[in-house]
Legacy VTK file of the C-alpha trace (Angstrom):
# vtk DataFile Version 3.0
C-alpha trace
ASCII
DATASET POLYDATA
POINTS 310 float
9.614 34.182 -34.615
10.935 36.549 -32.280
7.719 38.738 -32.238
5.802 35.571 -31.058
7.672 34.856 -27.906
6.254 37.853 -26.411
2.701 36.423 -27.160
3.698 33.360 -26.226
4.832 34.409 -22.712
1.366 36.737 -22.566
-0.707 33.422 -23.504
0.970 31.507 -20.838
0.455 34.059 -17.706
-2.965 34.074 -19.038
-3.678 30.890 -18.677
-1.832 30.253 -15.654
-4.273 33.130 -14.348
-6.785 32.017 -15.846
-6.636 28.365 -13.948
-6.068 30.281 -10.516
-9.236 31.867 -10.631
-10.961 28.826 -12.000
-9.767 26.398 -8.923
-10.735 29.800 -6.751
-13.817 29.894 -8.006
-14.002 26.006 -7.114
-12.647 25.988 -3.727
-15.055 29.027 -2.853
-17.811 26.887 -4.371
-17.368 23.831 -2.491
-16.799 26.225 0.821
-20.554 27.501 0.083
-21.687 24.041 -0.319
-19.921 22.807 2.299
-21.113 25.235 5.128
-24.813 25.062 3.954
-24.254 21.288 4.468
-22.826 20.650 7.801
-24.497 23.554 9.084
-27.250 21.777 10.116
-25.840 19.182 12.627
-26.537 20.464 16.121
-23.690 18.825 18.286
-19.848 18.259 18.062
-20.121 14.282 17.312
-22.842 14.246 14.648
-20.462 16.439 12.691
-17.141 15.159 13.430
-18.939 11.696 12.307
-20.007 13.489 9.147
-16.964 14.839 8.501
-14.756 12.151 8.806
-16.935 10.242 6.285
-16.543 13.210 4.118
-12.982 12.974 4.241
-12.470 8.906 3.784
-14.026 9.323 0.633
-12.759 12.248 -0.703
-11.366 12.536 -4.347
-10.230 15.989 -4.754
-8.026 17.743 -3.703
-9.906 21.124 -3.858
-12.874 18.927 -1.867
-10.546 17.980 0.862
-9.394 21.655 1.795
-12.620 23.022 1.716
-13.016 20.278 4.592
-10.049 20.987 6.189
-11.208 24.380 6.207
-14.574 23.686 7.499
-12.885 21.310 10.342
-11.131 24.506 11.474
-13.937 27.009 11.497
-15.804 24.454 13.197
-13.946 21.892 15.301
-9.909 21.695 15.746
-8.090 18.586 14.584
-7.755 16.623 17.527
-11.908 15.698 17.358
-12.462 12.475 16.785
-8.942 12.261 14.912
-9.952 13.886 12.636
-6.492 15.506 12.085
-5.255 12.176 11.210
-7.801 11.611 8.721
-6.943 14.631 7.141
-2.878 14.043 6.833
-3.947 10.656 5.144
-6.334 11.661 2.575
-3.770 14.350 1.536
-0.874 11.578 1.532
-3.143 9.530 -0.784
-4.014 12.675 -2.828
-0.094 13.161 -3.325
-0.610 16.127 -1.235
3.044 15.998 0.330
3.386 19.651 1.389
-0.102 19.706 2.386
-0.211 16.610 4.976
3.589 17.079 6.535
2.745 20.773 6.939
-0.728 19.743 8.820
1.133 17.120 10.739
3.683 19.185 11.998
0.762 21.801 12.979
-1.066 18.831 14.651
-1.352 19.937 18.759
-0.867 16.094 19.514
0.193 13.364 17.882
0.188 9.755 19.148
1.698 6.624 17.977
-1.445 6.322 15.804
-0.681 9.816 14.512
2.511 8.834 13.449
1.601 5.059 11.990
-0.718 6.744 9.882
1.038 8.952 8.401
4.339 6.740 7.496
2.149 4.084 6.350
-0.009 6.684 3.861
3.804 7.254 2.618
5.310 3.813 2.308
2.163 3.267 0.188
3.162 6.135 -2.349
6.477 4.650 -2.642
8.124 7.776 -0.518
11.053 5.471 1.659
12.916 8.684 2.338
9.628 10.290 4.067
8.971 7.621 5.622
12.255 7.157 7.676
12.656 10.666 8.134
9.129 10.517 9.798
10.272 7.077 11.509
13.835 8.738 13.383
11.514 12.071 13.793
8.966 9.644 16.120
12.286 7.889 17.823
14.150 10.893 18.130
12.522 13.538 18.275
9.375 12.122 20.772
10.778 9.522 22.430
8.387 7.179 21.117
8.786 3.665 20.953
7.754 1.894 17.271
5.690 -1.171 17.200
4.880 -3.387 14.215
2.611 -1.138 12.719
5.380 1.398 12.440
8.113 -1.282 11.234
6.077 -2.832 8.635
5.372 -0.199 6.090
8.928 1.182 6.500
9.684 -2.227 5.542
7.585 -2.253 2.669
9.443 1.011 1.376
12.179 -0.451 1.609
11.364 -3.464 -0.856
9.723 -1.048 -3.509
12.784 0.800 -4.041
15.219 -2.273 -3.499
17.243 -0.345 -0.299
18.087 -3.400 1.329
20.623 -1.740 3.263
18.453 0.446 4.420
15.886 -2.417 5.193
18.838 -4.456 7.156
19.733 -1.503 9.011
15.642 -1.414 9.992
16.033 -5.300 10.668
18.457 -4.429 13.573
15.905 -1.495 14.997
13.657 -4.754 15.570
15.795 -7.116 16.985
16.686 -4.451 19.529
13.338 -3.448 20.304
12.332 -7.113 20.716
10.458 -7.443 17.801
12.065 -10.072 15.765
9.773 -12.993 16.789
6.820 -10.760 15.648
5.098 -13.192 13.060
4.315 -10.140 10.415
7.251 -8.381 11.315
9.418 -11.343 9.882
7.217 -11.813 7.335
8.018 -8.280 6.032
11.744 -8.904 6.377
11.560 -11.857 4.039
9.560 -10.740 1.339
11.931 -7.287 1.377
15.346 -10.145 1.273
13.421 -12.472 -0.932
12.763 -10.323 -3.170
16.287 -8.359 -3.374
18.172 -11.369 -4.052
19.145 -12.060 -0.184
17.458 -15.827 -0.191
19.497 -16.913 2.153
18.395 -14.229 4.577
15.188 -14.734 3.668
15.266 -18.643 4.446
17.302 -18.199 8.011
14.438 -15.728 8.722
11.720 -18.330 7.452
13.259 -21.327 9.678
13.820 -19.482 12.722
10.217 -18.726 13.152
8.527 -20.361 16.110
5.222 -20.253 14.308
4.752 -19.949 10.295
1.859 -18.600 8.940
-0.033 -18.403 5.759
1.574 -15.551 4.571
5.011 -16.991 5.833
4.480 -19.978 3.163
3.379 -17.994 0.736
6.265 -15.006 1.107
8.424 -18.088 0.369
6.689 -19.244 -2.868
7.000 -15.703 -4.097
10.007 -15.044 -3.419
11.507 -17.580 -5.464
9.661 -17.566 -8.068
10.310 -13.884 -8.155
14.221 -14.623 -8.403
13.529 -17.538 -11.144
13.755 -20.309 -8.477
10.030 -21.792 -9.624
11.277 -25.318 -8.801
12.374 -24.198 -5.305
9.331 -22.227 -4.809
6.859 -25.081 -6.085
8.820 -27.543 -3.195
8.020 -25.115 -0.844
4.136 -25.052 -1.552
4.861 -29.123 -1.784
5.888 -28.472 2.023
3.332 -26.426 2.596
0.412 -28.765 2.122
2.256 -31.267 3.640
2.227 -29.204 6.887
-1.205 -29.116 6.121
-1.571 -25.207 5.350
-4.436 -24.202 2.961
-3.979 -22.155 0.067
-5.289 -18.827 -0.670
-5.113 -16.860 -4.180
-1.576 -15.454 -3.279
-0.409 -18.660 -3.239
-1.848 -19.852 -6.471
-0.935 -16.670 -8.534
2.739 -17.667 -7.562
1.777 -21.357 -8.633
0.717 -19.994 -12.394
4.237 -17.765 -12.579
6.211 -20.895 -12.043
4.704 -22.501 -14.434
4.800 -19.851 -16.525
8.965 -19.513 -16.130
9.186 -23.569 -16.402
6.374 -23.604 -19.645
5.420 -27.422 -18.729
2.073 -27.837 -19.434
0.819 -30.677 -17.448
2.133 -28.223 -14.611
-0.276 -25.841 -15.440
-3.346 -28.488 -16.044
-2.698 -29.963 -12.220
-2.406 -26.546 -11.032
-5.809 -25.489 -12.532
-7.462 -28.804 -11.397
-6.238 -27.605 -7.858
-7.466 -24.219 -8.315
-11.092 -25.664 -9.422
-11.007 -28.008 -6.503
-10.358 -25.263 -3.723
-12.790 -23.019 -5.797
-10.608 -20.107 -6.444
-11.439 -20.086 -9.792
-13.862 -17.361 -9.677
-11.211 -14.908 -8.215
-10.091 -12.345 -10.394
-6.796 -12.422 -9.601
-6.472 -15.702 -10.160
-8.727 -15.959 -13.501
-6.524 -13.368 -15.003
-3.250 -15.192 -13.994
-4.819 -18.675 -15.172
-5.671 -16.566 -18.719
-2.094 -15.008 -18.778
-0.394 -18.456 -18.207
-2.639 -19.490 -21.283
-1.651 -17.170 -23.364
1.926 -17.268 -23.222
1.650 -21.389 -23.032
-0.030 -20.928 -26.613
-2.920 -22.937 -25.380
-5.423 -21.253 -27.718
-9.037 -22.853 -26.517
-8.655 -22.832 -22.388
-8.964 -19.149 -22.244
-12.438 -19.629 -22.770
-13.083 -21.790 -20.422
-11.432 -19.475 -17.717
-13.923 -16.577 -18.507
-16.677 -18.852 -18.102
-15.812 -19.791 -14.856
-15.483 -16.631 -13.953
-18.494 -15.171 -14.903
LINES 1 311
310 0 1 2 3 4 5 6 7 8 9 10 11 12 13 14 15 16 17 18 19 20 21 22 23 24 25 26 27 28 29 30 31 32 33 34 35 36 37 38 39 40 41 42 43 44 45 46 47 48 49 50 51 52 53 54 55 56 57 58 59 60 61 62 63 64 65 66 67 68 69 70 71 72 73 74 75 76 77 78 79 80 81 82 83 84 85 86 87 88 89 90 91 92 93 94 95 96 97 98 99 100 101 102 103 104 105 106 107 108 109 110 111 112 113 114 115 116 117 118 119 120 121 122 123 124 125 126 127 128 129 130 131 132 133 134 135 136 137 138 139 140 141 142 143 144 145 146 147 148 149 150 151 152 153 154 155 156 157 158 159 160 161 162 163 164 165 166 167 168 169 170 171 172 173 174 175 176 177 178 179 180 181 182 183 184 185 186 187 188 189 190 191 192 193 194 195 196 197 198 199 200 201 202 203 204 205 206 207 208 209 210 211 212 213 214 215 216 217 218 219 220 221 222 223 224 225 226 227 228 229 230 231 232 233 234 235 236 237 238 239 240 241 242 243 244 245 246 247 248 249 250 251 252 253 254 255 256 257 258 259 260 261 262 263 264 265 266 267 268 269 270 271 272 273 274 275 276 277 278 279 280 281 282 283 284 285 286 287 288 289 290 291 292 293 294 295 296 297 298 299 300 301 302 303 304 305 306 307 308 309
């Protein structure tokens, strides 16, 4: 056994080394193929143009720094932002290092700059980047936040359950005038809603001047989300009262309450409504509809889901 471990170790730095010459060999493949294909565009937009789409729908991350490099033989970042682009196909590669390095390295950086980049973030779950990006833009540059900015710290906020954090942001936006912002609020409920706070989430919902779809339906969901189906059901009751069409976010939170209250009927009436404002064939739906079925024990209707949807 103890004559192994040396192999061992040897095996493992050879394979380690054996990986970094394999992604070298990659990255200085895709560099070859990369400068044979952009070399052909004769001026600065064509191949900003090219390269952006190059970037938006890149998958690798050995792919997207043979373009960064490219866009810095060829260009510098502030074409076309094209230094944005890069930062946020990094975020969404789980790049981390990669994209706050390049940001910081970025010679200007707008309020655009900085949306991006905390939004890429709130989507990856990262509420800690994100507000140390947010006091960085506040701070730091002097610049002021707008709902862009708010809402996906927001969003952090509700995917990790900091509502502290979140009523702390709450008080950034009724400073900054913000609070009457229809998505704004709409954010702020869902993130009380759906940490318990329904309360909060209510006082925020009746002190709108205007409520939207997505108003309505943040209040379906967040009740049924806490095990309130009864409340949230009145509140779509209200809703089409107030005359307020549905959508498939509202429905899906239809088929969970009847899923937590198991009354059939409930479910039949809310299919029949679901056929009637033909959102049957949405796959969302269809699969909420099947998994309402299912745990119902209704064995046959199943069936008749998947043929409306195909």
């Amino acid at each position: 056994m103890i004559m192994l471990i040396p192999c061992m170790q040897r095996a493992s730095k050879l394979l380690i080394l054996h990986k970094f010459i394999s992604s070298t060999r990659l990255y200085n493949s895709l560099a070859s193929q990369l400068s044979s294909k952009f070399h052909s565009f004769s001026n600065v937009d064509s191949l900003v143009s090219a390269l952006i789409t190059a970037i938006s729908t890149c998958s690798s991350i050995s792919y997207c720094r043979a373009l960064h490099c490219r866009v810095i033989k060829s260009l510098n970042c502030n074409h076309g932002f094209i230094g944005d682009q890069l930062v946020s196909r990094y975020v969404e590669l789980g790049c981390t290092k990669d994209s706050l390095e390049l940001f910081d390295e970025l010679p200007e950086k707008d309020l655009v700059s900085w949306n991006s980049i905390i939004s890429g973030f709130s989507r990856r779950g990262g509420l800690g980047i994100c507000l140390g990006l947010f006091f960085r833009m506040r701070l730091e540059m002097g610049l002021k936040p707008n709902e862009v900015t708010v809402i996906p710290v927001v969003s952090a906020c509700v995917g990790v359950g900091e509502v502290d954090v979140g009523e702390y942001i709450h008080g950034i936006v009724v400073k900054l005038g913000m609070h009457l912002e229809v998505k704004v609020v709409n954010s702020l409920i869902n993130l009380y809603g759906k940490c318990g706070y329904l309360e909060a989430a209510c006082c925020l919902f009746e002190g709108m001047p205007v409520q939207s779809l997505v108003s309505w339906n943040s209040m379906v969901a967040v009740h049924v989300h806490m095990g309130l189906a009864e409340k949230g059901i009145g509140y779509f009751i209200m809703m089409r009262r107030g005359g307020i069409n549905s959508d498939q976010a509202t429905v899906v939170s239809l088929l969970l309450a009847c899923e937590i209250l198991g009354v059939r009927k409930l479910a039949e009436a809310v299919h029949g409504f679901i056929l009637n404002g033909g959102l049957d064939r949405n796959l969302a739906v269809a699969t909420a509809l099947l998994d309402l079925y299912a745990k119902l024990g209704i064995l046959n209707d199943p069936r008749k889901v998947l043929k409306n949807e195909g």
